[in-house]
Each structure stands twice: as structure tokens, then as C-alpha cells.
PDB file with one MODEL, atoms N, CA, C and O in Angstrom:
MODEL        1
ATOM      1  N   UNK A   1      46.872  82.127 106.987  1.00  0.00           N
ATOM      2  CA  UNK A   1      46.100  80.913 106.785  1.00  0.00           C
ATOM      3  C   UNK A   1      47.059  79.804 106.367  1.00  0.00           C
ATOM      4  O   UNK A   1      48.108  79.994 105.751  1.00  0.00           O
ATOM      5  N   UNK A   2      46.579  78.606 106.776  1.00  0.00           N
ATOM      6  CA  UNK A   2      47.899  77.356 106.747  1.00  0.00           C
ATOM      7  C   UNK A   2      46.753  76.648 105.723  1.00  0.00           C
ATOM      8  O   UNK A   2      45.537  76.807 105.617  1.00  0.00           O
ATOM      9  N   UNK A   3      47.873  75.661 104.916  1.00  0.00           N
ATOM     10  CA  UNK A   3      47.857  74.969 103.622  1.00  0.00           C
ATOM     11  C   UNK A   3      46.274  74.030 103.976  1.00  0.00           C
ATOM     12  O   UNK A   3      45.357  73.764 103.198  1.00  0.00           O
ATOM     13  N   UNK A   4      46.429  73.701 105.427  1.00  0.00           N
ATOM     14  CA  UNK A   4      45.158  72.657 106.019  1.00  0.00           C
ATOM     15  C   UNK A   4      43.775  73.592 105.934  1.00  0.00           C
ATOM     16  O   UNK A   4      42.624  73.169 105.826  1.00  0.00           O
ATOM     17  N   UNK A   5      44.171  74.839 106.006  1.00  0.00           N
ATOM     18  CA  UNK A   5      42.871  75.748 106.544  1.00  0.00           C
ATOM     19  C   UNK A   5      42.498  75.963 104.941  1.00  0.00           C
ATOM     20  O   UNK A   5      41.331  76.096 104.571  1.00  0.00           O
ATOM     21  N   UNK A   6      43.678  75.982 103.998  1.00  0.00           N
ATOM     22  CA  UNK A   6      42.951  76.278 102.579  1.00  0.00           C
ATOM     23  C   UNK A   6      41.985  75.081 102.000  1.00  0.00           C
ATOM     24  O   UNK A   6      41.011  75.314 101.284  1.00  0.00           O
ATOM     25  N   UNK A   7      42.529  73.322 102.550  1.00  0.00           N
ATOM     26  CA  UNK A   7      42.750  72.509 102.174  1.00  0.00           C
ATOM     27  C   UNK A   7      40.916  72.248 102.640  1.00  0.00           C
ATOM     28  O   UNK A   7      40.053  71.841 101.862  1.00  0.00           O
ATOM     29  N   UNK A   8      40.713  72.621 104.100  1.00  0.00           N
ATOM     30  CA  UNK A   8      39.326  72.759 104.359  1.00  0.00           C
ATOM     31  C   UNK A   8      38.344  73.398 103.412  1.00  0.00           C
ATOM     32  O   UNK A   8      37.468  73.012 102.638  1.00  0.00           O
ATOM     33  N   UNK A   9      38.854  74.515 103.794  1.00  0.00           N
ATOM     34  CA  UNK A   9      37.589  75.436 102.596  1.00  0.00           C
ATOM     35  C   UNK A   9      37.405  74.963 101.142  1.00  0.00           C
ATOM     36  O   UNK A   9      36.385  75.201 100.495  1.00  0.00           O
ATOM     37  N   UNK A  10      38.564  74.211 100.630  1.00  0.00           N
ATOM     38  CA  UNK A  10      38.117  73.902  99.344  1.00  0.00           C
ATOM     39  C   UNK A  10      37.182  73.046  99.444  1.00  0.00           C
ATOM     40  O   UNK A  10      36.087  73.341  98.964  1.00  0.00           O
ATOM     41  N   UNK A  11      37.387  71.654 100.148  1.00  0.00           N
ATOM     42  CA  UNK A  11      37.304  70.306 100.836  1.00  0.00           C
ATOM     43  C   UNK A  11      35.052  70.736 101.146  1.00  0.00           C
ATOM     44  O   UNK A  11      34.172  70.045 100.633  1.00  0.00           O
ATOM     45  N   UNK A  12      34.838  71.740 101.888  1.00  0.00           N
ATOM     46  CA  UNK A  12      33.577  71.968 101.775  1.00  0.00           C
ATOM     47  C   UNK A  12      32.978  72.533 100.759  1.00  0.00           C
ATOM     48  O   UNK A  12      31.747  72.536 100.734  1.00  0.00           O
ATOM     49  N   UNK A  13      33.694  73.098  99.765  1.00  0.00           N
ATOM     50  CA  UNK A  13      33.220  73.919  98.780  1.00  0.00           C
ATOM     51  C   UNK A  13      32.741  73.189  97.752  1.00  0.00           C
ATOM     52  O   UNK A  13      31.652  73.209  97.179  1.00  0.00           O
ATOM     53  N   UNK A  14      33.942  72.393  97.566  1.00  0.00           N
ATOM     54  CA  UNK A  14      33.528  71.204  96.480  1.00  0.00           C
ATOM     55  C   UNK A  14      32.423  69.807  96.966  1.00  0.00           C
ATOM     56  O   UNK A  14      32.036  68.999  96.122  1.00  0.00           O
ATOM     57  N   UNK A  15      32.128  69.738  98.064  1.00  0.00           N
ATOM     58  CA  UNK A  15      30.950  69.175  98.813  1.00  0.00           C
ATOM     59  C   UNK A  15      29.203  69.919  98.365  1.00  0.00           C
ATOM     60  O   UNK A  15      28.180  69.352  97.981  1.00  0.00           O
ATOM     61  N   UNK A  16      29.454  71.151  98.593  1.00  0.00           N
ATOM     62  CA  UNK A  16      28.389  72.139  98.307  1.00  0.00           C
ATOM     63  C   UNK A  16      27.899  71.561  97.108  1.00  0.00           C
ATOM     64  O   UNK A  16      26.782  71.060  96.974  1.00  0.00           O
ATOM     65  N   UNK A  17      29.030  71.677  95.995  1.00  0.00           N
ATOM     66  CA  UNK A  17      28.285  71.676  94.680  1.00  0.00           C
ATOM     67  C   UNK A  17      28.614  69.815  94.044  1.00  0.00           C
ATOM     68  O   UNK A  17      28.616  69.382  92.892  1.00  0.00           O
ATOM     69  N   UNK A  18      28.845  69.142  95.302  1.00  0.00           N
ATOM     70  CA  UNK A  18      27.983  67.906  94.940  1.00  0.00           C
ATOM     71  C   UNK A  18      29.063  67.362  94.144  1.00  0.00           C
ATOM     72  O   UNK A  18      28.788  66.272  93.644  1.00  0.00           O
ATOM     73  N   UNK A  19      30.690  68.008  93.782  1.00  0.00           N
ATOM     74  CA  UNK A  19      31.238  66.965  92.951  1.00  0.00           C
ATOM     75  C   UNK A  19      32.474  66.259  93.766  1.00  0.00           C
ATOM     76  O   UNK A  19      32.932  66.774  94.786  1.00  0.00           O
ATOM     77  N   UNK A  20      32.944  65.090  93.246  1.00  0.00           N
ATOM     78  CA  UNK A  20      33.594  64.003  93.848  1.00  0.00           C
ATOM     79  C   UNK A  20      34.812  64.475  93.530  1.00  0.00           C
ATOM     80  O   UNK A  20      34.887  65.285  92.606  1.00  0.00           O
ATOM     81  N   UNK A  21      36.268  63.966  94.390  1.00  0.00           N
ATOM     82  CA  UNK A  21      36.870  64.453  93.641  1.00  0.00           C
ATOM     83  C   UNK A  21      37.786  63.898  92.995  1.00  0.00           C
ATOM     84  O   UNK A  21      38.946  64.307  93.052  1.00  0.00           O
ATOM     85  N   UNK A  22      37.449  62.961  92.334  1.00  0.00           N
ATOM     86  CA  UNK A  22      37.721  62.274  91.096  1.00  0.00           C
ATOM     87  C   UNK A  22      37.202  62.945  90.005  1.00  0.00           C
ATOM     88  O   UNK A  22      37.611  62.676  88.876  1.00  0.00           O
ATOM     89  N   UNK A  23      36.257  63.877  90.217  1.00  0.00           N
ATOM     90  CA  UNK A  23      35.266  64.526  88.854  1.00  0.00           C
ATOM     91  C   UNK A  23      35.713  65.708  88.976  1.00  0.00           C
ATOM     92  O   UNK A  23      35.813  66.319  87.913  1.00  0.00           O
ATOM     93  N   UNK A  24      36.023  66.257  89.922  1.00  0.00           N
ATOM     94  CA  UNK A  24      36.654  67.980  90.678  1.00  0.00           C
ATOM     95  C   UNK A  24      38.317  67.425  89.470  1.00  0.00           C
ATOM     96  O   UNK A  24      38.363  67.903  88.336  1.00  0.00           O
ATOM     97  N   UNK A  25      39.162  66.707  89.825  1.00  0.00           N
ATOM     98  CA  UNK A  25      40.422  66.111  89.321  1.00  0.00           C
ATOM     99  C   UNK A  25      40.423  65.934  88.408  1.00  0.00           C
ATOM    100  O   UNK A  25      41.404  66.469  87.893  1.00  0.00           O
ATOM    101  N   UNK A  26      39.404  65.042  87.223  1.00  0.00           N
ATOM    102  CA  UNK A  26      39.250  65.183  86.029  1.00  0.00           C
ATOM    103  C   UNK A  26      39.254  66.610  85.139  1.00  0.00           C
ATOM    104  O   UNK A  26      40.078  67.072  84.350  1.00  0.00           O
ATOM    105  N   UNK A  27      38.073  67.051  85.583  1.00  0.00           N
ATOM    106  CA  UNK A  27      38.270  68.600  84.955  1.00  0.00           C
ATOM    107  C   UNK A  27      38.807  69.467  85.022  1.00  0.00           C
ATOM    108  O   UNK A  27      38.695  70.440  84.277  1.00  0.00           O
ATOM    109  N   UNK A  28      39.981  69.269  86.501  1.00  0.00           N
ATOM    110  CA  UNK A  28      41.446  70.530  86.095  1.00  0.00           C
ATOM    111  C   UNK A  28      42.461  69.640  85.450  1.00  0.00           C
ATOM    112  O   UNK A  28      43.583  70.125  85.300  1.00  0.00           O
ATOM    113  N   UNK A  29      42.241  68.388  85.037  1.00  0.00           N
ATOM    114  CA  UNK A  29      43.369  67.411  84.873  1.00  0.00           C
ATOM    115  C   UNK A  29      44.266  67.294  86.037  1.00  0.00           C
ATOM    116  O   UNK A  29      45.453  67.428  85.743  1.00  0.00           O
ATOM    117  N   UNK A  30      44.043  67.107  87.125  1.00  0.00           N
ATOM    118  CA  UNK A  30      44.774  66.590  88.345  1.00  0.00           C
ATOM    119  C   UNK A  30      44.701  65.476  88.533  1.00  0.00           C
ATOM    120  O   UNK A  30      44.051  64.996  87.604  1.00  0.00           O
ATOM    121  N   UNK A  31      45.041  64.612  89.326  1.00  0.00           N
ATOM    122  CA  UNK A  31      44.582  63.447  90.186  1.00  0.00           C
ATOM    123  C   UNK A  31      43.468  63.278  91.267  1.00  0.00           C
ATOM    124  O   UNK A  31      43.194  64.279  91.929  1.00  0.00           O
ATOM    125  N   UNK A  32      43.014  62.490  91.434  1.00  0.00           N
ATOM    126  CA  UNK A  32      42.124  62.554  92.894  1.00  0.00           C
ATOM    127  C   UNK A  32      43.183  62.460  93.834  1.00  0.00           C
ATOM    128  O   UNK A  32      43.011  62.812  95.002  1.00  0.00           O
ATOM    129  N   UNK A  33      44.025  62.113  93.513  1.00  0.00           N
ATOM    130  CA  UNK A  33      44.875  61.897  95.104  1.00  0.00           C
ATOM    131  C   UNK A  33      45.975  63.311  95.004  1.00  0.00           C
ATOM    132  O   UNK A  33      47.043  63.344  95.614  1.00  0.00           O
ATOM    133  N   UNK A  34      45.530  64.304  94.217  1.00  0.00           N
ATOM    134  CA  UNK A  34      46.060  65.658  94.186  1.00  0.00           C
ATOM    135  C   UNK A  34      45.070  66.263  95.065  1.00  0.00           C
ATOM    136  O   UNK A  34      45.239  66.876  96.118  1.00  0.00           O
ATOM    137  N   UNK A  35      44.148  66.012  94.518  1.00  0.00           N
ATOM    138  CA  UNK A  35      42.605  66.684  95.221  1.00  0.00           C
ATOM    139  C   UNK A  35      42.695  66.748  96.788  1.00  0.00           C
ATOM    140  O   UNK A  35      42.492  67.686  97.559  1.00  0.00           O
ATOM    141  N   UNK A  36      43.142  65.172  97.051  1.00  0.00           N
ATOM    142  CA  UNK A  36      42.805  64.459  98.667  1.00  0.00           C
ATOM    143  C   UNK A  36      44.261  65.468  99.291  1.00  0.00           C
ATOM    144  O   UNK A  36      44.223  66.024 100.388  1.00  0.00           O
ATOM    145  N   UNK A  37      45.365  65.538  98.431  1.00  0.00           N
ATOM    146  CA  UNK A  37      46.315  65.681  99.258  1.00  0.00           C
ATOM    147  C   UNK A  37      45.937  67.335  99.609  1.00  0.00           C
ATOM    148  O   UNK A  37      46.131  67.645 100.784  1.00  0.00           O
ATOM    149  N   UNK A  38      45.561  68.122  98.950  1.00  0.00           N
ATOM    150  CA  UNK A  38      45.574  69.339  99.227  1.00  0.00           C
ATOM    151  C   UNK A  38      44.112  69.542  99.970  1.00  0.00           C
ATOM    152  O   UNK A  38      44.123  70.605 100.590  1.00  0.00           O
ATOM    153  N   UNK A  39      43.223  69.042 100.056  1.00  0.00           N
ATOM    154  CA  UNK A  39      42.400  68.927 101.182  1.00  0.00           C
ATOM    155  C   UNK A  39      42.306  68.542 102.463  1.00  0.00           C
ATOM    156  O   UNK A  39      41.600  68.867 103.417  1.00  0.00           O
ATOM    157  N   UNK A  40      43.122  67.825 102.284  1.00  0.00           N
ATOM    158  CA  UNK A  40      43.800  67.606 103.394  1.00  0.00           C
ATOM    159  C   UNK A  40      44.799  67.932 104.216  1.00  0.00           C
ATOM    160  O   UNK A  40      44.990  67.464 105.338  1.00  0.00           O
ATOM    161  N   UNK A  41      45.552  68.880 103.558  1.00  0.00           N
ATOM    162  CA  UNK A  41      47.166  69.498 103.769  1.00  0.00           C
ATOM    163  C   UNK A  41      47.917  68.722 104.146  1.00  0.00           C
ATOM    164  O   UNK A  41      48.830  69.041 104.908  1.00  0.00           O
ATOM    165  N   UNK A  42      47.718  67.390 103.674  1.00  0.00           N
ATOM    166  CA  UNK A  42      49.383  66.792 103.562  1.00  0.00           C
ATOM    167  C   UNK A  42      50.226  66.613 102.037  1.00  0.00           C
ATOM    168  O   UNK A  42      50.722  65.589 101.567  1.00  0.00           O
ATOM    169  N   UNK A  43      50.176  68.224 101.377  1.00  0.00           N
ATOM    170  CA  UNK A  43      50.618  68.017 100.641  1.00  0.00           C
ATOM    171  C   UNK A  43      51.948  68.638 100.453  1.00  0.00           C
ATOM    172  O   UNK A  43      51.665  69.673  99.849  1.00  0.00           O
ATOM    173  N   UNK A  44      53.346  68.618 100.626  1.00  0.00           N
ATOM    174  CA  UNK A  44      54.530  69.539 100.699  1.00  0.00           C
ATOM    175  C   UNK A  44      54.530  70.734 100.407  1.00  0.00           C
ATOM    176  O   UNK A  44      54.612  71.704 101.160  1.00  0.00           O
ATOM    177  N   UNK A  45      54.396  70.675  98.819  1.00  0.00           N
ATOM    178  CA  UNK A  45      54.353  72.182  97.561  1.00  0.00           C
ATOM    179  C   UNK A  45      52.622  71.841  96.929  1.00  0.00           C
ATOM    180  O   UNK A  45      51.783  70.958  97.106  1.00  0.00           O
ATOM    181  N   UNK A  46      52.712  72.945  96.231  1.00  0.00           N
ATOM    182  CA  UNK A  46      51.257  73.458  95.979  1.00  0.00           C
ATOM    183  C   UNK A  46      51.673  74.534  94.737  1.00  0.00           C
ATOM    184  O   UNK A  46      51.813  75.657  95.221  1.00  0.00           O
ATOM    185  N   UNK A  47      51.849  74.519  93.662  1.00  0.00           N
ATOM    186  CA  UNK A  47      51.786  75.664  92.871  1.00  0.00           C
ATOM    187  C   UNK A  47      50.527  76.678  92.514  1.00  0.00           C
ATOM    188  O   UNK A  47      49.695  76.442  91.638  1.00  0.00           O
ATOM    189  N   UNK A  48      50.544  77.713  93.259  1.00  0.00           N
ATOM    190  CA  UNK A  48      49.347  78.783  93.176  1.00  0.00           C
ATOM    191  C   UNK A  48      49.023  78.266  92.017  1.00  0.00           C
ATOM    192  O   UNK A  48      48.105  77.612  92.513  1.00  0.00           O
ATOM    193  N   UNK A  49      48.969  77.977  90.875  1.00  0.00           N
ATOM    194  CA  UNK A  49      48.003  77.846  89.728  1.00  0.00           C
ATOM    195  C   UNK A  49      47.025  76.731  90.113  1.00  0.00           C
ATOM    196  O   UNK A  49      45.794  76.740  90.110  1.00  0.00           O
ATOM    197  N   UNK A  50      47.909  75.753  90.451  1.00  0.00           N
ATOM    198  CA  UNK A  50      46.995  74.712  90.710  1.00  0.00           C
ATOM    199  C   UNK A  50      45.799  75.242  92.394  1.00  0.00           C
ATOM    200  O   UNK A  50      44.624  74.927  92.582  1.00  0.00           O
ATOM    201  N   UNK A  51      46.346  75.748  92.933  1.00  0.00           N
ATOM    202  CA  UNK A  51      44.956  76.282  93.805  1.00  0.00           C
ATOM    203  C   UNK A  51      43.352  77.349  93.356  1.00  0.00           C
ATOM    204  O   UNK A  51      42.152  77.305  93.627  1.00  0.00           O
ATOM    205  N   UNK A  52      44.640  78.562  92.226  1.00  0.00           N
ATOM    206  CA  UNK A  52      43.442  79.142  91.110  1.00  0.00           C
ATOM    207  C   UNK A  52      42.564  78.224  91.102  1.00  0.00           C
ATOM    208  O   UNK A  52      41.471  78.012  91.627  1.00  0.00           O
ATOM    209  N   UNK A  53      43.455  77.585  90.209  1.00  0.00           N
ATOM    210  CA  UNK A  53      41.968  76.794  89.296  1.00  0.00           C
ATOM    211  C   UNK A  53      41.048  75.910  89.895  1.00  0.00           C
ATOM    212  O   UNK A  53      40.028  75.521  89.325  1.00  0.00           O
ATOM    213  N   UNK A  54      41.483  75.495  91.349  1.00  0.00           N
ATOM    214  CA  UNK A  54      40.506  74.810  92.161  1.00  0.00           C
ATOM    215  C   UNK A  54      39.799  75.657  92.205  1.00  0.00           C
ATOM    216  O   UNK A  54      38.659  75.575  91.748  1.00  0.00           O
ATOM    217  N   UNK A  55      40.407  77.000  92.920  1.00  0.00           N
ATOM    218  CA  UNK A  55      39.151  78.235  93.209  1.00  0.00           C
ATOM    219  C   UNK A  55      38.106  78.325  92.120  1.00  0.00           C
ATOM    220  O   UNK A  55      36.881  78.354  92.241  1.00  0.00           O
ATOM    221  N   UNK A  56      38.945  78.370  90.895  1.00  0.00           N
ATOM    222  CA  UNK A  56      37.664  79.358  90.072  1.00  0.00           C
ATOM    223  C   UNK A  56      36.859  77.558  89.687  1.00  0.00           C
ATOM    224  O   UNK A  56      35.763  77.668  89.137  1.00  0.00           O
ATOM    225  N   UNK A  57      37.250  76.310  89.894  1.00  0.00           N
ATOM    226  CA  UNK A  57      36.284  75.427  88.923  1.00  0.00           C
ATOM    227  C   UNK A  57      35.146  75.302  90.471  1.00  0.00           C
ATOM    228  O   UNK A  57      34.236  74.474  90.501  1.00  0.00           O
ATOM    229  N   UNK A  58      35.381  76.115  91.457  1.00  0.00           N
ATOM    230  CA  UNK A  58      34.480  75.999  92.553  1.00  0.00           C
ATOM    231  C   UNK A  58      33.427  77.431  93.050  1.00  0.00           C
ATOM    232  O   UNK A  58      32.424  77.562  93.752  1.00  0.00           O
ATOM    233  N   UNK A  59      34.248  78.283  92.300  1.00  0.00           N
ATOM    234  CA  UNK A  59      33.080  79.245  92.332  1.00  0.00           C
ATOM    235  C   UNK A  59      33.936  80.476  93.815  1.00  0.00           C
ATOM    236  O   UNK A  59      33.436  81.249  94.632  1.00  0.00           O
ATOM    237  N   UNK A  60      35.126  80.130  93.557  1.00  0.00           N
ATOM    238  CA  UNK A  60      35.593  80.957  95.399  1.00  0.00           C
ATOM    239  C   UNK A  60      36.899  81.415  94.681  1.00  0.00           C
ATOM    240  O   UNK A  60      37.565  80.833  93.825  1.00  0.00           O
ATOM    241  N   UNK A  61      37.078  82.684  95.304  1.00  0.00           N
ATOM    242  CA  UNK A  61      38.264  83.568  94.874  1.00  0.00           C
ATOM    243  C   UNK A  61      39.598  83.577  96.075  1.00  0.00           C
ATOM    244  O   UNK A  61      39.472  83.629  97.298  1.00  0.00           O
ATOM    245  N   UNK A  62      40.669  83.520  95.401  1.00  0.00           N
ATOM    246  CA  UNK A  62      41.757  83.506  96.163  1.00  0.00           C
ATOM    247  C   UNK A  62      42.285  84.967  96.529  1.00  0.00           C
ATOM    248  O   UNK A  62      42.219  85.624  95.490  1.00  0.00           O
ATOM    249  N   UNK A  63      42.648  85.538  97.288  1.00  0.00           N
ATOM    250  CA  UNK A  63      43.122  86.977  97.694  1.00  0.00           C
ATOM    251  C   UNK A  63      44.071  87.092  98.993  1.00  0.00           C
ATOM    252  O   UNK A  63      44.024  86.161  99.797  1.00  0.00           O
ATOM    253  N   UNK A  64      45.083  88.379  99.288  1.00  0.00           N
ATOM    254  CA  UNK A  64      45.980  88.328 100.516  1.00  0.00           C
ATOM    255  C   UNK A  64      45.570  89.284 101.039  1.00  0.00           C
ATOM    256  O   UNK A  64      44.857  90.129 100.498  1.00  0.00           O
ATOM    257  N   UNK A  65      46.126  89.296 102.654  1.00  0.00           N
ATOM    258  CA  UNK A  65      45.916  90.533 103.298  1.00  0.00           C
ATOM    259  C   UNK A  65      46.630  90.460 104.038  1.00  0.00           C
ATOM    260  O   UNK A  65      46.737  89.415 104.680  1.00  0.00           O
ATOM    261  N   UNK A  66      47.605  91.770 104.324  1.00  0.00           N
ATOM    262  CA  UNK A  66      48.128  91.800 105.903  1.00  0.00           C
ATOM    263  C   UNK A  66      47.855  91.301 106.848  1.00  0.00           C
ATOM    264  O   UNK A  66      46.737  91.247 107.360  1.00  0.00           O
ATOM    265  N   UNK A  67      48.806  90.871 107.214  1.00  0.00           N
ATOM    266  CA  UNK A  67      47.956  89.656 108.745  1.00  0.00           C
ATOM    267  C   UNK A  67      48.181  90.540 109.979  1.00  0.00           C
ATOM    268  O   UNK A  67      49.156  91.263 110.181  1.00  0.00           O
ATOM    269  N   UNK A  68      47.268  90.385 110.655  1.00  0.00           N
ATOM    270  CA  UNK A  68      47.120  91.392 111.754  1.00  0.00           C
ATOM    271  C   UNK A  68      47.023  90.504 113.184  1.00  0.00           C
ATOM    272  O   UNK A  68      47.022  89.280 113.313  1.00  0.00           O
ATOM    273  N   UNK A  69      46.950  91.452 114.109  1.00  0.00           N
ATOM    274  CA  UNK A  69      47.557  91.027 115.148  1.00  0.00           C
ATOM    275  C   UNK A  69      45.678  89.895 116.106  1.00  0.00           C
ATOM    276  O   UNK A  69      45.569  88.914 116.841  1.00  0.00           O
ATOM    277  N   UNK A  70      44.841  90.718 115.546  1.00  0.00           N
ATOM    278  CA  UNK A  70      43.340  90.190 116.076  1.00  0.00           C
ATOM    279  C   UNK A  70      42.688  89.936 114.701  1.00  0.00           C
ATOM    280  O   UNK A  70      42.813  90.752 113.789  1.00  0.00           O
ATOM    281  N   UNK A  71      41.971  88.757 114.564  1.00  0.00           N
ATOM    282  CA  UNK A  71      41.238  88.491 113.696  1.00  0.00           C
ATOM    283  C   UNK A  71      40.524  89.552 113.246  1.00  0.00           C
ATOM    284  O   UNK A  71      40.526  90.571 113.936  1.00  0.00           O
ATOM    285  N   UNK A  72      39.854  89.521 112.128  1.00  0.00           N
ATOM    286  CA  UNK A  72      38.974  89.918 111.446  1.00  0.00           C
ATOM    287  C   UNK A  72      37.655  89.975 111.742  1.00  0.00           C
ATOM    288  O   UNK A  72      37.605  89.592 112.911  1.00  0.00           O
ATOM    289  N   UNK A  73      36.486  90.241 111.357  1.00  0.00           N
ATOM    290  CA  UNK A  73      35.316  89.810 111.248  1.00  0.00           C
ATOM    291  C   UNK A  73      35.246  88.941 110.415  1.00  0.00           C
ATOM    292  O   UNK A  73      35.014  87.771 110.721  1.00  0.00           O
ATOM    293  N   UNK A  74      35.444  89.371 109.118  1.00  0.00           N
ATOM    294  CA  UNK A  74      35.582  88.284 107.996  1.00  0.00           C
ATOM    295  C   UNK A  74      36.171  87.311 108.708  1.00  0.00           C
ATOM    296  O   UNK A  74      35.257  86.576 109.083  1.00  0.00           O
ATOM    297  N   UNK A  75      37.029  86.973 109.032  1.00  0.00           N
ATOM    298  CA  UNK A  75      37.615  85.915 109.467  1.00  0.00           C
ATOM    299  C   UNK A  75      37.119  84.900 110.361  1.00  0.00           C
ATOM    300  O   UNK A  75      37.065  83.687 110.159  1.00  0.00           O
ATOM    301  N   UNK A  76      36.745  85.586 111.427  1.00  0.00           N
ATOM    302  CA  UNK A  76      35.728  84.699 112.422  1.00  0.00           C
ATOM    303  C   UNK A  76      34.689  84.452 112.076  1.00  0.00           C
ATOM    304  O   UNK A  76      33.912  83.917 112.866  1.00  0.00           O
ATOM    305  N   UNK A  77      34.219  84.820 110.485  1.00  0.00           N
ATOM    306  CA  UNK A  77      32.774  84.506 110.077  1.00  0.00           C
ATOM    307  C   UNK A  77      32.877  82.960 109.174  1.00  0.00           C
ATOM    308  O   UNK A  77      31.858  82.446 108.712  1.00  0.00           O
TER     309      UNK A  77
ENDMDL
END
């Protein structure tokens, strides 16, 4: 999965539950234009903590898996 494809899923997640992300940014202490950049994937570096805590202030868990040669189900779902 590429930085844009994470940058999506957050990008709808934090839509779901209705917060801006100026208000998403406030409460991890980020920026909004931290928010925009990693939703967007134009952001260079990314320190896994700072993606955690997007995950958990959104309700979605971060995890790896061997990448395989044909998608998933999960995946195409």
C-alpha cells in the first residue's frame, strides 16, 4: 500500500465521523496542513507514530502483511 492509498483511507475516515481537519490536527497536536499533506500523499516522511495516532483518534487500526502476488479479498473489499 502507497503513502496516497493510506492518505485516502484516513482522508474518508475522518469524513465519516464528521471532523475537519483542523479539529482532527488540533487533537493530535498536528497541523491542518500535516493532516492535508498526508491525505493527500504529498507528504515526503511520515513517522509511524504520527499515522498511529491518526488511526486510533479515528477509530481504524494499522497492521502488515506479506504482500502477495494477487490481491486479497480483504483487499478488493
Amino acid at each position: 500500500m502507497e503513502l496516497n492509498e493510506i492518505g485516502q483511507l484516513l482522508c474518508k475516515a475522518r469524513k465519516r465521523r464528521k471532523l475537519s481537519q483542523e479539529s482532527l490536527g488540533q487533537q493530535l497536536g498536528m497541523s491542518r496542513a500535516t493532516i492535508s499533506a498526508i491525505e493527500n500523499g504529498t507528504v515526503s516522511e511520515i513517522g509511524i507514530r504520527k499515522i498511529l495516532s491518526i488511526c486510533a483518534a479515528l477509530g481504524l487500526e494499522l497492521f502488515a502483511q506479506e504482500k502477495t502476488q494477487r490481491p486479497t479479498l480483504q483487499q478488493l473489499l
